[in-house]
C-alpha positions as CSV (number, residue, x, y, z in Angstrom):
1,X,16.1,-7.4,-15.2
2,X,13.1,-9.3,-13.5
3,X,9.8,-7.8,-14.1
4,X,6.5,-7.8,-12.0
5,X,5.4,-11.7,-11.3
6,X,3.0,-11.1,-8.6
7,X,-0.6,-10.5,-9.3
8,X,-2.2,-7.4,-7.5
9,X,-4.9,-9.2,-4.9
10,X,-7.1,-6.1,-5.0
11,X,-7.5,-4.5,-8.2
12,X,-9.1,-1.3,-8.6
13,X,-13.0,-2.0,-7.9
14,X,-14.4,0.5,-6.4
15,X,-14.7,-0.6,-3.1
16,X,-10.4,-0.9,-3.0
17,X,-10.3,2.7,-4.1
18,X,-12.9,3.6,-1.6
19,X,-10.2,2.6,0.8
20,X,-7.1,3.9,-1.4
21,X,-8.5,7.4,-1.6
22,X,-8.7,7.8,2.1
23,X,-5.2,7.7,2.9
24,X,-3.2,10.7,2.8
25,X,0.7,11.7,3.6
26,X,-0.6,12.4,7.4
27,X,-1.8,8.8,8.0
28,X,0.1,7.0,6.0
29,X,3.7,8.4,5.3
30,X,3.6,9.9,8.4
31,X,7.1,8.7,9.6
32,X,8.9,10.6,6.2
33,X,7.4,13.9,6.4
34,X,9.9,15.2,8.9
35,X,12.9,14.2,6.2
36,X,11.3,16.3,3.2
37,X,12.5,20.1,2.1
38,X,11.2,22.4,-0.2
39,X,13.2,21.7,-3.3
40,X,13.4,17.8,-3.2
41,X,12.5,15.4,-6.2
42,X,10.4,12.4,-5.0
43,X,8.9,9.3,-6.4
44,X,6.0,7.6,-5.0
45,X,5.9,3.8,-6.3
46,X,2.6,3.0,-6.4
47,X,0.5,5.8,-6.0
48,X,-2.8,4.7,-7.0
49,X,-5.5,7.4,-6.9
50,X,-2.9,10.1,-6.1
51,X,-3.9,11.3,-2.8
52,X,-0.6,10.7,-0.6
53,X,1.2,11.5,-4.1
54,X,-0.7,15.0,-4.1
55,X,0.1,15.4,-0.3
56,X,3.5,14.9,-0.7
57,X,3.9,17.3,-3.8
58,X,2.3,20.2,-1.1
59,X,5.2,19.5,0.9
60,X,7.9,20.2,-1.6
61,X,6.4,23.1,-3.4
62,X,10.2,23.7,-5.1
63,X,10.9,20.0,-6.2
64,X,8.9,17.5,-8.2
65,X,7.1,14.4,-7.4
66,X,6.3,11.4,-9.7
67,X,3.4,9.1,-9.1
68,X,4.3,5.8,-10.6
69,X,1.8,3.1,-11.1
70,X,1.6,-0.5,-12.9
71,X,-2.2,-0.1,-13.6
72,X,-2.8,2.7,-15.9
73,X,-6.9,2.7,-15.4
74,X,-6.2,4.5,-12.1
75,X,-4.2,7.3,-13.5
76,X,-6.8,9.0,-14.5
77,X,-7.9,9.2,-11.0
78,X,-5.0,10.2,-9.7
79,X,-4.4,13.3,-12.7
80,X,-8.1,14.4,-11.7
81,X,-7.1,14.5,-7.9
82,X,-3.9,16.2,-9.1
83,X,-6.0,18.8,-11.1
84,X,-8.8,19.1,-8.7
85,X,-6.4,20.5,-6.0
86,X,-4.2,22.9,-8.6
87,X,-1.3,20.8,-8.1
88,X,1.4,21.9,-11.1
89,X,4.7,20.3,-9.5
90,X,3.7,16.6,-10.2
91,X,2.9,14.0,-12.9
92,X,2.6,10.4,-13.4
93,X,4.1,7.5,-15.3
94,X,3.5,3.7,-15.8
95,X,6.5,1.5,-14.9
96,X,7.1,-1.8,-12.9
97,X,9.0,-1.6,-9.6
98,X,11.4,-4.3,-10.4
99,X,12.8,-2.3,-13.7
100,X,12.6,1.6,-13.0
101,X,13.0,3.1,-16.2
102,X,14.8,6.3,-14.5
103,X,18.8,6.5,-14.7
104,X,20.6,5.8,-11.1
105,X,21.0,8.8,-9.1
106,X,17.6,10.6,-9.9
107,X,15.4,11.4,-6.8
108,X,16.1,12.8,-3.8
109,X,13.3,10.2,-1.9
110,X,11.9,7.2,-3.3
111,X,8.5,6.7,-1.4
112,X,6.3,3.2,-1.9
113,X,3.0,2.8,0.5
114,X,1.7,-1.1,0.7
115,X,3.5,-1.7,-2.5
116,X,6.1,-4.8,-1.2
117,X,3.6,-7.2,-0.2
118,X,2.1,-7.5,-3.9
119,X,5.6,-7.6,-5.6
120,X,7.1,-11.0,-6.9
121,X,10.9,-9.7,-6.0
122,X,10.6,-7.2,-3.1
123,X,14.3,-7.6,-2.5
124,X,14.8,-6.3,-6.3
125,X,12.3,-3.7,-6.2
126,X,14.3,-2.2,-3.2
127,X,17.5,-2.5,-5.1
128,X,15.6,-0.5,-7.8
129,X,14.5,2.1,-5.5
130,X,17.6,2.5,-4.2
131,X,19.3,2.8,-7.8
132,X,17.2,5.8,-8.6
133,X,17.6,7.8,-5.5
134,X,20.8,10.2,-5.3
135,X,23.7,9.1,-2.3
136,X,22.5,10.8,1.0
137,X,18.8,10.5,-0.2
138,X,16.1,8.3,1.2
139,X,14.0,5.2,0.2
140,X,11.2,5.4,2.4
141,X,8.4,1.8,2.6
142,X,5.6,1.0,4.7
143,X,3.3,-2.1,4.1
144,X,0.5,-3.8,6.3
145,X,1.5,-7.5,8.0
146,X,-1.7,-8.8,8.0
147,X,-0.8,-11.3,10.5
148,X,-0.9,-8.8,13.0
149,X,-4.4,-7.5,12.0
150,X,-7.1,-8.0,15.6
151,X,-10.0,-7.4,16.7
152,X,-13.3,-7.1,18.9
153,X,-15.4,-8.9,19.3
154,X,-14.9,-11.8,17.7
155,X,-17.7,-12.5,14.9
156,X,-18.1,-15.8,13.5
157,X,-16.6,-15.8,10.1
158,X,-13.4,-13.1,10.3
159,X,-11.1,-15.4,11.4
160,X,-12.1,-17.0,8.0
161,X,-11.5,-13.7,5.7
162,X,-8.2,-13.2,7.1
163,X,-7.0,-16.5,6.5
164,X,-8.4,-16.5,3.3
165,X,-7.0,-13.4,2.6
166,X,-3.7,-14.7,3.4
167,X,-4.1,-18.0,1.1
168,X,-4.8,-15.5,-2.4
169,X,-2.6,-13.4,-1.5
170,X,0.1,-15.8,-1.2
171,X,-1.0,-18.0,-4.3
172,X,-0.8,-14.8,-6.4
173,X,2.7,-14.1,-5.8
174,X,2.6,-11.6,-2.7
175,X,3.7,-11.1,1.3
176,X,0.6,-10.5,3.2
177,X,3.4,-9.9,6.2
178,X,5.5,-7.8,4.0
179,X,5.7,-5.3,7.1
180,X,7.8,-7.6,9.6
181,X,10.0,-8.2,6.8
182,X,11.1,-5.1,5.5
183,X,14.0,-4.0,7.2
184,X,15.6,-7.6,6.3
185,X,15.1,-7.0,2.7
186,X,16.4,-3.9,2.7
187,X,19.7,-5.4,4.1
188,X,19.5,-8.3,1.4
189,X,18.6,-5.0,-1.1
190,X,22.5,-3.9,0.0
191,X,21.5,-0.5,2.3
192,X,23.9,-1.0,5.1
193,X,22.1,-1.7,9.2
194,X,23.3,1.6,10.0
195,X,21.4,2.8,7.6
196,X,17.9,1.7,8.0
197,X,15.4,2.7,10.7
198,X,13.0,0.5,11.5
199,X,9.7,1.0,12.8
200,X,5.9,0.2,13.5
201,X,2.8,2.0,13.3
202,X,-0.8,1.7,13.4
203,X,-4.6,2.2,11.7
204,X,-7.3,1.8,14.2
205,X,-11.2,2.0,13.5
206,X,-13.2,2.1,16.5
207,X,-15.8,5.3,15.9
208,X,-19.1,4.6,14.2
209,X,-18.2,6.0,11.1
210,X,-14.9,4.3,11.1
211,X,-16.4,1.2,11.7
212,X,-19.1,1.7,8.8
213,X,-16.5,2.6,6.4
214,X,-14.2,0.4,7.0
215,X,-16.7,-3.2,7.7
216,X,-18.4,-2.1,3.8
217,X,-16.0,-1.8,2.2
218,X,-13.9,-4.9,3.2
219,X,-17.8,-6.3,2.7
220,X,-18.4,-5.1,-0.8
221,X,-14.3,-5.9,-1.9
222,X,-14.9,-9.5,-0.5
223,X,-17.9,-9.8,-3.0
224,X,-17.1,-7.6,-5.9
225,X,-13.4,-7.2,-6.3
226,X,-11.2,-8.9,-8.7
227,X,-10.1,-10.5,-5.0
228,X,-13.2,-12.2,-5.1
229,X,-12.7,-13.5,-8.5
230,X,-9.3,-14.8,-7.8
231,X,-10.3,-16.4,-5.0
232,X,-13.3,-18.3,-6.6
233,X,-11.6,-18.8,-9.6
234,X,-8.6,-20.3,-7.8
235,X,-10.1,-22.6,-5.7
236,X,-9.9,-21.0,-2.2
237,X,-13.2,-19.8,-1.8
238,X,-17.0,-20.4,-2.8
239,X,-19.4,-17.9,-3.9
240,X,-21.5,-18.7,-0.9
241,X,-18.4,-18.7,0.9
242,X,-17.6,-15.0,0.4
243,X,-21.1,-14.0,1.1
244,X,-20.7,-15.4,4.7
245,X,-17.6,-13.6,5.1
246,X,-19.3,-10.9,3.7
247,X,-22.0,-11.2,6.4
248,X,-19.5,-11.4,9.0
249,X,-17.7,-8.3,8.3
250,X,-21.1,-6.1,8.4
251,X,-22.0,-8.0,11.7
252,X,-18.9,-6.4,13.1
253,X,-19.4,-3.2,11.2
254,X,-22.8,-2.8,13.0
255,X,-21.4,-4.2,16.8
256,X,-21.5,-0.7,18.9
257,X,-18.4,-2.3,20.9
258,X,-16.8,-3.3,17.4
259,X,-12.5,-2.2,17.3
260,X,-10.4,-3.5,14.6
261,X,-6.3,-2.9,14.5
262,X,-3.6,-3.3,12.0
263,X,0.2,-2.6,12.4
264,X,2.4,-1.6,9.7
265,X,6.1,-1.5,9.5
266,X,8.3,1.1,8.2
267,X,11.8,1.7,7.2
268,X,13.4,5.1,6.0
269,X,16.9,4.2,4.4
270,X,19.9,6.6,3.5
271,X,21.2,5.8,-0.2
């Protein structure tokens, strides 16, 4: 069975789970909520520091949700969220997407958020999450296509990141457009067209406190992450390099007419 060949672009630094802890079932799973009942059994792939994984627990007070991640470190983060909220109907495992160590048949929805475009095999890891999900139930995926990501106005130095972004994230084994592409692998993944609903969606930060949040901590990840130590460390970037891009974002951050946009696609697929 193949296992995880990809390396994750954005680690865990701080500034990433800045970001990470922010989402929540309501702005990013949005599109599944409507398909969950009370008693269901559901996986979340990925599930970082917990937060959509706590969300989703609150929605199925009779069932069970398991939060599975690669990285360990940030269990603890996501048992702490767990516990701060009084959360008893969930727990969390370690395990690679590509080799679910669950028998075939087990969940009643399989739920992964930005997980496909830092996979090495996203065509196996859907075949996976279809494995462990009973017949009738539902493998639900969203990821970002970066490709897609705009802007205002246009400050000297983001057409850089995003390119740049796009070059590690490709040398390290992932899909920065994973979203466009999702409804085709789950076809090649073997869910029939009939199947699979396709759609889109967006994040938009526009308000001055979206703008701050969001132009720091692309800032400090650029600088601090284990992205920017791939991306030194691989040849596609210079120290002085990230510090411009750096620049650049906080420029826009700071721009009173500043808007930034990024589209995400979506699939929900019957078993």
């Amino acid at each position: 069975m193949p296992q995880e060949s990809a390396v994750y672009t954005h680690g865990h630094h701080e500034s990433v789970l800045r970001s990470h802890t922010w989402r929540t079932a309501a702005n990013s799973a949005g599109y599944l909520l409507d398909s969950l009942l009370p008693h269901m059994t559901v996986l979340d792939i990925g599930c970082g520091p917990g937060t959509i994984t706590a969300d989703l627990s609150a929605l199925v007070p009779d069932g069970q949700v398991t939060g599975l991640e690669r990285a360990p470190e940030v269990l603890e983060q996501a048992r702490a969220t767990a516990a701060d909220r009084g959360i008893g109907n969930i727990h969390f495992a370690v395990g690679d997407v590509h080799a679910l160590d669950y028998p075939d048949d087990t969940f009643c929805v399989v739920h992964a958020h930005q997980v496909l475009q830092h996979v090495g095999d996203p065509v196996q890891a859907l075949r996976e999450m279809r494995r462990v999900t009973k017949p009738g139930g539902i493998v639900a995926v969203r990821d970002a296509d970066y490709a897609t990501m705009t802007w205002y106005p246009e400050v000297e130095g983001m057409t850089d990141w995003l390119a740049l972004y796009e070059r590690v994230a490709r040398a390290n084994g992932g899909m920065p457009d994973a979203g466009r592409r999702l409804h085709a692998w789950a076809r090649e993944a073997g869910f029939a067209p009939e199947d699979i609903t396709a759609s889109a969606d967006t994040w938009c930060y526009r308000t001055p406190q979206e703008r701050a949040w969001w132009s720091e901590l692309w800032a400090d990840r650029t600088v601090a992450s284990s992205y920017a130590k791939i991306a030194v460390e691989g040849g596609h970037a210079t120290a002085e390099g990230l510090d411009r891009i750096a620049r650049a974002w906080r420029e826009w951050g700071a721009d009173e007419d500043g808007w930034f946009a990024m589209l995400h696609g979506q699939i929900l697929c019957r078993a």
